[in-house]
C-alpha atoms as a printed R data frame, in Angstrom:
    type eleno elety resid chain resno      x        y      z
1   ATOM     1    CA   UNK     A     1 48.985  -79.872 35.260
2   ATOM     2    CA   UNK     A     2 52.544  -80.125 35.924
3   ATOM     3    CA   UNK     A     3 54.333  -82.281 38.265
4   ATOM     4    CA   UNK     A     4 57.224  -81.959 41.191
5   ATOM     5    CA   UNK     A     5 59.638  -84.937 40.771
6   ATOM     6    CA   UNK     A     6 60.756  -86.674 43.898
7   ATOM     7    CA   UNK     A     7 64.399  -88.620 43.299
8   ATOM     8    CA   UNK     A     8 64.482  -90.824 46.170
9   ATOM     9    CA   UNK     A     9 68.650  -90.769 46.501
10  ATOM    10    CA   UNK     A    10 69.378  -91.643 50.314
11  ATOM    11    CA   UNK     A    11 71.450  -95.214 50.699
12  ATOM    12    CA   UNK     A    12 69.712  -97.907 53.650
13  ATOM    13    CA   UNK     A    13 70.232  -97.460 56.909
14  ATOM    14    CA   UNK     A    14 73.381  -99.671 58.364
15  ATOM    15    CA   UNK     A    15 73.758 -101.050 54.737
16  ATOM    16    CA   UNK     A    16 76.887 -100.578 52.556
17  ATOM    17    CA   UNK     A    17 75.937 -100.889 48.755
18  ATOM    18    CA   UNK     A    18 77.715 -103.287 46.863
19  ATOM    19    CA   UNK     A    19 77.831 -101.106 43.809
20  ATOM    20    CA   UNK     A    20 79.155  -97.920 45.558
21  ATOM    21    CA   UNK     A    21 81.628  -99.931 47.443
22  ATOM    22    CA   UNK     A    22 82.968 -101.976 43.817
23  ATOM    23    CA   UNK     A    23 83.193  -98.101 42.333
24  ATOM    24    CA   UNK     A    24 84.691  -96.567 44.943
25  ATOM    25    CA   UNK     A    25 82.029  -93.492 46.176
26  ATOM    26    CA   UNK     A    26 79.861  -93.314 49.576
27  ATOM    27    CA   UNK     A    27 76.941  -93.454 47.306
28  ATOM    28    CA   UNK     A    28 75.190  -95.447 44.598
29  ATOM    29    CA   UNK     A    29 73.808  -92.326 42.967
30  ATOM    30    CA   UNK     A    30 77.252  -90.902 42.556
31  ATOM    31    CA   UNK     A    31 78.492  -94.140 40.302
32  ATOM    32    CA   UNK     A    32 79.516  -93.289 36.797
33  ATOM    33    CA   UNK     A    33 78.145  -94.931 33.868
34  ATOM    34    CA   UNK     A    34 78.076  -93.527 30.210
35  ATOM    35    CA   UNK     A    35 80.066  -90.604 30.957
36  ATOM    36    CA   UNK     A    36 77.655  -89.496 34.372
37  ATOM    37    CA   UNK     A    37 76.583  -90.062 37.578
38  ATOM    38    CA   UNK     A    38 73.486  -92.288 38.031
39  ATOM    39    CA   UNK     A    39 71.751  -89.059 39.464
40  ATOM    40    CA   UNK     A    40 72.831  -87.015 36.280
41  ATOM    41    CA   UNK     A    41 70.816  -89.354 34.026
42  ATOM    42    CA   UNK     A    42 67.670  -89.028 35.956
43  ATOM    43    CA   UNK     A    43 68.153  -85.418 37.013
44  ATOM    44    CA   UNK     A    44 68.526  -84.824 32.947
45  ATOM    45    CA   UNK     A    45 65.743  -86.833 32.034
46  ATOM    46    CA   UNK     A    46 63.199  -84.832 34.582
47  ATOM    47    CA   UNK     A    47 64.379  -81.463 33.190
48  ATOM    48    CA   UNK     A    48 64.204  -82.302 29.951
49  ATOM    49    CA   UNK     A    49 60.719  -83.105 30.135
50  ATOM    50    CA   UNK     A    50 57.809  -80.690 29.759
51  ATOM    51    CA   UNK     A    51 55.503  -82.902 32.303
52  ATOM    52    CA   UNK     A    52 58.072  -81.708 35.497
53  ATOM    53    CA   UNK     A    53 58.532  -77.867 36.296
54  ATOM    54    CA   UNK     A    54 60.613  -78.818 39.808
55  ATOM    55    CA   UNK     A    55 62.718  -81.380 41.182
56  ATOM    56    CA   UNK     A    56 63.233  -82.608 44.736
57  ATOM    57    CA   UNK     A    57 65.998  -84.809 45.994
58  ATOM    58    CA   UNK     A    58 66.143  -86.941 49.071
59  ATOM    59    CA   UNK     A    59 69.229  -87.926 50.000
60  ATOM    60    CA   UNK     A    60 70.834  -88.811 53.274
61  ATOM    61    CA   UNK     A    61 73.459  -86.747 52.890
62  ATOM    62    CA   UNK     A    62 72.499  -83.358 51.077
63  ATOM    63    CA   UNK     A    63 76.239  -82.440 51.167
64  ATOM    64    CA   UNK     A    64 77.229  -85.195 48.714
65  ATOM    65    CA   UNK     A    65 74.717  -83.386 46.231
66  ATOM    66    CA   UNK     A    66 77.493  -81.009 45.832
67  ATOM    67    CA   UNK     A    67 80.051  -83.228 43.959
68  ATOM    68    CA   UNK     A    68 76.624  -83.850 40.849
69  ATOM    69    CA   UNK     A    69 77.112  -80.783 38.511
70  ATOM    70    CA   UNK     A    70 73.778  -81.086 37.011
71  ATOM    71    CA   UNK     A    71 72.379  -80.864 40.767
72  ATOM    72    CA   UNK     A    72 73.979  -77.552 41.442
73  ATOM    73    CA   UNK     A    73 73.252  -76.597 38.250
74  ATOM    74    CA   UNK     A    74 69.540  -76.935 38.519
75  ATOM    75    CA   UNK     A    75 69.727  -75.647 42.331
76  ATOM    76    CA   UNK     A    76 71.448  -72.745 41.058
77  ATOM    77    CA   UNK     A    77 68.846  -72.356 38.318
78  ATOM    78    CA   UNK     A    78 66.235  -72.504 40.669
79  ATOM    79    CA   UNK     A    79 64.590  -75.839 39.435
80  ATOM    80    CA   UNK     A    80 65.649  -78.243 41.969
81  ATOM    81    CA   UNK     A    81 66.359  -78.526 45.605
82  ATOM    82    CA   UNK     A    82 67.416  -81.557 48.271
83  ATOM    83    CA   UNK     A    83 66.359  -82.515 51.756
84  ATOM    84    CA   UNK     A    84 67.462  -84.818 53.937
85  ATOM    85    CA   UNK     A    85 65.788  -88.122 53.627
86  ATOM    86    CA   UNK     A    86 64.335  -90.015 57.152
87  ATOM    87    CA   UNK     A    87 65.288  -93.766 58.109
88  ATOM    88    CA   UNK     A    88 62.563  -94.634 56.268
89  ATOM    89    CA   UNK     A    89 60.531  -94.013 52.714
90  ATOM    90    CA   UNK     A    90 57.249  -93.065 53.878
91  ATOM    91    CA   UNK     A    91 58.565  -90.377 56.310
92  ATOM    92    CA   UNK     A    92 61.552  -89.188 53.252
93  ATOM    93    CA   UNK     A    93 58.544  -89.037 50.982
94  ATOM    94    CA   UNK     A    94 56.667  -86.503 53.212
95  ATOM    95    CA   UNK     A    95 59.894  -84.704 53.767
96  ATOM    96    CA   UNK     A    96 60.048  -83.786 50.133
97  ATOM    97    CA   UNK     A    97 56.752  -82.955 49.421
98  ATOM    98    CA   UNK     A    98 56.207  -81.068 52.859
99  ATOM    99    CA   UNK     A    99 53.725  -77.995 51.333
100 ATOM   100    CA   UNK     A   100 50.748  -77.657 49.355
101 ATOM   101    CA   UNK     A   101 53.009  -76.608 46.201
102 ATOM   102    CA   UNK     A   102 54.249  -79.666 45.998
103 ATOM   103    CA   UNK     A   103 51.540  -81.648 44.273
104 ATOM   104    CA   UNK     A   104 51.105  -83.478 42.389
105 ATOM   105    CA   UNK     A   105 54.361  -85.636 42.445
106 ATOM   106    CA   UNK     A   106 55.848  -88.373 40.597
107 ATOM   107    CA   UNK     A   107 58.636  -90.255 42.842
108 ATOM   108    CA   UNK     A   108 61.551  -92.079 40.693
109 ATOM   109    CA   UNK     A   109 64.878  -93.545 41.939
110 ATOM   110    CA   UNK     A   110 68.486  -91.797 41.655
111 ATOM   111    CA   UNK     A   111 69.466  -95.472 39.761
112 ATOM   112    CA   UNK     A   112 66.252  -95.235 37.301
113 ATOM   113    CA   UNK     A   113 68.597  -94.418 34.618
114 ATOM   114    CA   UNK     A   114 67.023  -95.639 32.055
115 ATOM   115    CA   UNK     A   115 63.492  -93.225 32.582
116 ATOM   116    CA   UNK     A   116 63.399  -90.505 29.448
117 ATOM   117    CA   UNK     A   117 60.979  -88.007 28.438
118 ATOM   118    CA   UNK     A   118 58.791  -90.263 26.602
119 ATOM   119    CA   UNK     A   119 58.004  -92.643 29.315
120 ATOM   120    CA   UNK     A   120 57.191  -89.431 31.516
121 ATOM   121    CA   UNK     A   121 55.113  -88.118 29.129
122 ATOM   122    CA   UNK     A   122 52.831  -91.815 29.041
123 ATOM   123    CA   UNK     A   123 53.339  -91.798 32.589
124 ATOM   124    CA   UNK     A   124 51.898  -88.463 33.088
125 ATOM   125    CA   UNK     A   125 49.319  -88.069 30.299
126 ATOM   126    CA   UNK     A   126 47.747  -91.473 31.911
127 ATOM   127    CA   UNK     A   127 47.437  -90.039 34.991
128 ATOM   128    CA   UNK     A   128 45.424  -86.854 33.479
129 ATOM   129    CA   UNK     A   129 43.750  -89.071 31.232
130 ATOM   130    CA   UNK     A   130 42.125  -91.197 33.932
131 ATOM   131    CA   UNK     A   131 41.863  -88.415 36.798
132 ATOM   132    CA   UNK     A   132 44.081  -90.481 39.148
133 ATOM   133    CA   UNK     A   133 44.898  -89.278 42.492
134 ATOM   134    CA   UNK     A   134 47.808  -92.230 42.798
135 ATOM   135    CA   UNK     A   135 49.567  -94.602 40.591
136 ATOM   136    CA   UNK     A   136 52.179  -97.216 39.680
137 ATOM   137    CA   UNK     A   137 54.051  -97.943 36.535
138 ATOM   138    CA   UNK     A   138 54.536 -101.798 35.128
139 ATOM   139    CA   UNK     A   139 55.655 -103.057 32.360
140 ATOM   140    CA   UNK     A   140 53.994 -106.675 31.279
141 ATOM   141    CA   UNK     A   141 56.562 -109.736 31.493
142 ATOM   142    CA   UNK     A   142 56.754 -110.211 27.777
143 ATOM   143    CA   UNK     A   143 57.250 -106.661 27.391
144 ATOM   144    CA   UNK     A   144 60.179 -107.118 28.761
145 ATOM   145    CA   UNK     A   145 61.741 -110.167 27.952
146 ATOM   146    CA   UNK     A   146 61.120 -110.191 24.754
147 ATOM   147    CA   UNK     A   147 63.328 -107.408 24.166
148 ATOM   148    CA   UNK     A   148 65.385 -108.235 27.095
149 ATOM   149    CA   UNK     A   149 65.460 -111.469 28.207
150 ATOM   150    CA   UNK     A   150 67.909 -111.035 31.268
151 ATOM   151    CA   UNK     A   151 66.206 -107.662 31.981
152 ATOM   152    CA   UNK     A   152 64.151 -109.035 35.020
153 ATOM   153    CA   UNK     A   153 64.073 -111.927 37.691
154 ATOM   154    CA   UNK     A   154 61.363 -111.176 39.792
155 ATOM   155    CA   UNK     A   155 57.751 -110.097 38.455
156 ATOM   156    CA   UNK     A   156 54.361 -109.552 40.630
157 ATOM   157    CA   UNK     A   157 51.888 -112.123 39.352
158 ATOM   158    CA   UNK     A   158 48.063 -111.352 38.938
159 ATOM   159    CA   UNK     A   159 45.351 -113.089 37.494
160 ATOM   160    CA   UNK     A   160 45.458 -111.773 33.998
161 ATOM   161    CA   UNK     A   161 49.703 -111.436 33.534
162 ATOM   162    CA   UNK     A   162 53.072 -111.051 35.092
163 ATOM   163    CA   UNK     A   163 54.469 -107.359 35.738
164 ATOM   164    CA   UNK     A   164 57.626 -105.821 36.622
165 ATOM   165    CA   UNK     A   165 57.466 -102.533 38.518
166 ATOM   166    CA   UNK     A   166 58.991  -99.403 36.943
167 ATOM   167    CA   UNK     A   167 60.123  -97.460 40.056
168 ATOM   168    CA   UNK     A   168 57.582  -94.621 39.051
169 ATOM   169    CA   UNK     A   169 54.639  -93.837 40.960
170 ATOM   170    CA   UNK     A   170 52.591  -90.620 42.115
171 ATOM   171    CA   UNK     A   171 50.525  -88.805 44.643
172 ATOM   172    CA   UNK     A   172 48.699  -86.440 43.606
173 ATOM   173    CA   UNK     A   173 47.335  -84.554 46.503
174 ATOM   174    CA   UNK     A   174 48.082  -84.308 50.152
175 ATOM   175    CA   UNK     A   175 44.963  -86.295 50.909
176 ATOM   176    CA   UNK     A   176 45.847  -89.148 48.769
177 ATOM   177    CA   UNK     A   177 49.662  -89.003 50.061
178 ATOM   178    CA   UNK     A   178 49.024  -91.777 52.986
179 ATOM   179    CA   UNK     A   179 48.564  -94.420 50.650
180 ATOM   180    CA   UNK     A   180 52.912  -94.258 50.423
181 ATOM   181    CA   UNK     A   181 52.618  -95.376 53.772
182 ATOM   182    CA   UNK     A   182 53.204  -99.271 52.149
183 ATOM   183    CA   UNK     A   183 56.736  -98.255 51.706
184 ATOM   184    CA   UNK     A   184 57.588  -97.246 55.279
185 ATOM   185    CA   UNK     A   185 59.258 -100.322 56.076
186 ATOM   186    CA   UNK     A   186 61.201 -100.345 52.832
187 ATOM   187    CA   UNK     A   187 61.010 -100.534 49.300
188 ATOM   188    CA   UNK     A   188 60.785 -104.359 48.871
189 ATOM   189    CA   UNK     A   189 58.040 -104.696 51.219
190 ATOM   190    CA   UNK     A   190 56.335 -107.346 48.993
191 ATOM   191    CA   UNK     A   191 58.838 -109.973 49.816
192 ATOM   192    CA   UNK     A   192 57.429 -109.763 53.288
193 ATOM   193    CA   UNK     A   193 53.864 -111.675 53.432
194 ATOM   194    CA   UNK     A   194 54.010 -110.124 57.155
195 ATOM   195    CA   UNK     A   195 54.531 -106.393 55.166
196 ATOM   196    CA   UNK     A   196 51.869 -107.246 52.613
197 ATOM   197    CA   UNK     A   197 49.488 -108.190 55.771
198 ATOM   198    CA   UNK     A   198 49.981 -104.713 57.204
199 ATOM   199    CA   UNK     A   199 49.717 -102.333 54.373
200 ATOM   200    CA   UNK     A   200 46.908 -104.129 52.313
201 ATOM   201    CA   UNK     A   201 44.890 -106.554 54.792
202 ATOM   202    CA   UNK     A   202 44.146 -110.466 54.913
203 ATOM   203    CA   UNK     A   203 42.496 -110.815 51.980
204 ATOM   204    CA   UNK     A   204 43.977 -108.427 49.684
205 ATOM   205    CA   UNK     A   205 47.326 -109.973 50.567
206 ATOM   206    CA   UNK     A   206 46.053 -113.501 50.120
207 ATOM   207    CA   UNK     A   207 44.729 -112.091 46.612
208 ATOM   208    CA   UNK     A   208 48.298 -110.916 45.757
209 ATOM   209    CA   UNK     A   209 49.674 -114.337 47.205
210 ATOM   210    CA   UNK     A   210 47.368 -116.512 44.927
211 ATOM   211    CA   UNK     A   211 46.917 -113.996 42.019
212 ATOM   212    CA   UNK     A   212 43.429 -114.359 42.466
213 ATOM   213    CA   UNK     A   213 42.738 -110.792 40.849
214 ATOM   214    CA   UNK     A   214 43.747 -108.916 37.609
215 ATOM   215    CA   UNK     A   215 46.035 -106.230 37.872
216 ATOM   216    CA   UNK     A   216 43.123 -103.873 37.566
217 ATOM   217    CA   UNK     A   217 40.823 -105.618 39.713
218 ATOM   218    CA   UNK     A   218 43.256 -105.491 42.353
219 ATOM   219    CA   UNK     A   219 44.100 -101.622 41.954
220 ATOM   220    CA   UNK     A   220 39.887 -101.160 42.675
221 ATOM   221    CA   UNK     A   221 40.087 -103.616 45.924
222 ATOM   222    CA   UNK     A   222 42.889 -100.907 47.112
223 ATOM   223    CA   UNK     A   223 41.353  -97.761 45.802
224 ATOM   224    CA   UNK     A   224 38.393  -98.614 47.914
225 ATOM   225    CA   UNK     A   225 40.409  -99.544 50.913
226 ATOM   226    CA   UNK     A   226 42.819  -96.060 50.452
227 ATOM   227    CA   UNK     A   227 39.236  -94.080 49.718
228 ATOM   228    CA   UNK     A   228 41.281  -92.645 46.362
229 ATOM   229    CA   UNK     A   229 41.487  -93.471 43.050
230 ATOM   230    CA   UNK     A   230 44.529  -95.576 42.547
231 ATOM   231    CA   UNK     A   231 45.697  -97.011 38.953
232 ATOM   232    CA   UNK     A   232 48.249  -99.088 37.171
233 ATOM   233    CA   UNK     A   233 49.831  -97.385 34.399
234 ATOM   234    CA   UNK     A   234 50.962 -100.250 31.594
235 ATOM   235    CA   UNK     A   235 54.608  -98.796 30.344
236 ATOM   236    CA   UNK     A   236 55.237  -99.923 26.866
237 ATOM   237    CA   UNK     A   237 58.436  -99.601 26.698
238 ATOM   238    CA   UNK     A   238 61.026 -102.788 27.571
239 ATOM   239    CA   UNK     A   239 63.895 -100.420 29.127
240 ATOM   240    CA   UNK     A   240 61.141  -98.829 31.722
241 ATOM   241    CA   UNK     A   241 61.607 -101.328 34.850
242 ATOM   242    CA   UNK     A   242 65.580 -101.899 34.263
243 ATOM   243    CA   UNK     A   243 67.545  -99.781 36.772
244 ATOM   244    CA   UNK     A   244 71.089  -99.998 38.263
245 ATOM   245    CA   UNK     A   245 69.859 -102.494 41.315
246 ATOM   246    CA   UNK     A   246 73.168 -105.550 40.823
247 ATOM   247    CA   UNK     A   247 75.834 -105.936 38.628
248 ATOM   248    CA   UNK     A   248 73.970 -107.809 36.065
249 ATOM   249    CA   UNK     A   249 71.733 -104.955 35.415
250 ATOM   250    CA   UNK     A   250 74.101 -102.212 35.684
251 ATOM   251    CA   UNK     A   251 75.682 -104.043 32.930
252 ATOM   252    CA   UNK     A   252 72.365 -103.921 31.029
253 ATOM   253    CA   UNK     A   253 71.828 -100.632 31.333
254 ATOM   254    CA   UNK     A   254 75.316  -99.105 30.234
255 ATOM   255    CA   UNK     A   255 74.839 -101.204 27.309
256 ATOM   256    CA   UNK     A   256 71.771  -99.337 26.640
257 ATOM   257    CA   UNK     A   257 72.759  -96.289 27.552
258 ATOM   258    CA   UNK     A   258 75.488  -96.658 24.956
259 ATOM   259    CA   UNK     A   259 73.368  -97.830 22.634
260 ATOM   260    CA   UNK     A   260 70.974  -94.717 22.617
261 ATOM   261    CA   UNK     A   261 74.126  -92.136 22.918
262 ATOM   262    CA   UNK     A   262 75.430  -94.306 19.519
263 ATOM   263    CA   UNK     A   263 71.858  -93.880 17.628
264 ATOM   264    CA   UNK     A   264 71.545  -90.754 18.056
C-alpha cells in the first residue's frame, strides 16, 4: 500500500504572513532556507520516499507553483499535481483527494521541512501495522526537549504525557475522510474550547480540557464517535514536530537543516 501525499500550501484567508512578508515573497512556502524553498524540502522528502507514489498540492494560488523547480519538475514527470485550495482545510482537503485513486493519503505542511524519509516510513509502516483508517503523528514532550529544548511552546496534555503534534496525519479511505472535518475552521482549532465543543462533543472536550484520558484512551473515545479506527502514531524522532511556524523556529530549523547537509 502506497500513499498520495497532500502538501497543504495555501496562505489564510485576509492574513499576511509574517515570514513571507520579512523575506520578501507572496508566500510562506516560497521562503528560502538551506539553499530551497520551504516547498522544495518537503516536495523532496515525499519523492524520495518509497511509502508515496503521488503528490498533491493545495495552494491558493496554483500559479505561484510555477516559480518551485522541483514542482514543475515532478508535474512534468508526472508525479505531482496542484489544485486550488478552498477558504478553509476541510473543504482544500477534499479538493485534493477528490477520486477514489486518491487513497489512502498522508497530509503534511509546505513549512514541514524538517519531515524525511525515515519518519515517513514509521509514519506509514504504523499505519499498515495497526490497520488504521486515520491517524496523527506526536512526538512525546521529552522527546523533544531533550534534544531541543526551545523546539516547542505549546504541547496537548493527556493523562499519561505531554505531546507535540507533527503536522502529519492520514485518511485512508473516502469513508473515513469526514473525520478532517475538525480542521474546517482552521488548523489551530484546539485553542478554541468553543472548536473543541463542536468537532469532539462535551465530554470528550472536557476530557482534553482536564487530561482526564491517555493519549490512547482518548484516540478510542473518538474512533467510536467517527465509527473508524483512528490512532496516534508516537514519532521518535526530536526534529518531527519542528516546522517553519515564527522566527524562532525557522531559526531552528535552518540550523538543522545545515546540520544534516554538513553530516552528510
Amino acid at each position: 500500500m502506497k500513499f498520495h501525499a497532500v502538501v497543504m500550501a495555501a496562505q489564510r484567508v485576509g492574513v499576511v504572513n509574517e515570514l513571507a512578508a520579512d523575506a520578501g515573497v507572496s508566500h510562506k512556502c516560497l521562503i528560502e532556507m538551506d539553499g530551497k524553498k520551504l516547498i522544495e524540502h518537503v516536495l523532496d522528502c515525499l519523492n524520495a520516499s518509497p511509502d508515496v507514489d503521488r503528490i498533491t498540492v493545495s495552494i491558493d494560488s496554483v500559479s505561484v507553483l510555477e516559480e518551485v523547480e522541483t514542482f514543475v519538475r515532478l508535474r512534468d514527470e508526472g508525479k505531482a499535481r496542484a489544485v486550488e485550495a478552498a477558504t478553509d482545510l476541510f473543504s482544500s482537503f477534499l479538493g485534493a483527494v477528490e477520486g477514489e485513486d486518491r487513497y489512502p493519503s498522508i497530509i503534511t505542511t509546505a513549512d514541514n521541512v524538517l519531515l524525511t524519509p525515515a519518519m515517513l516510513g514509521h509514519f506509514c509502516g504504523e499505519i499498515r501495522a495497526r490497520q488504521a483508517r486515520a491517524a496523527i503523528a506526536v512526538t512525546e514532550k521529552a522527546v523533544l526537549l531533550d534534544v531541543y529544548p526551545d523546539g516547542q511552546r505549546r504541547f496537548h496534555k493527556f493523562a499519561d504525557n505531554e505531546y507535540s503534534n507533527c503536522n502529519l496525519y492520514a485518511v485512508c479511505d473516502k469513508e473515513t475522510s469526514d473525520i478532517a472535518r475538525v480542521f474546517q475552521t482552521g488548523g489551530q482549532f484546539a485553542k478554541s474550547l468553543a472548536r473543541v465543543l463542536k468537532a469532539f462533543g462535551l465530554w470528550n472536550a472536557i476530557a482534553y480540557r482536564f487530561a482526564l484520558y491517555s493519549l490512547d484512551k482518548g484516540m478510542s473515545r473518538l474512533s467510536k464517535k467517527f465509527n473508524t479506527n483512528l490512532v496516534a502514531i508516537r514519532m521518535p524522532f526530536p526534529e518531527a514536530p519542528i516546522d517553519v511556524d515564527n522566527f524562532r523556529s525557522k531559526k531552528l530549523a535552518n540550523e538543522i537543516l545545515q546540520s544534516r547537509r554538513v553530516s552528510v
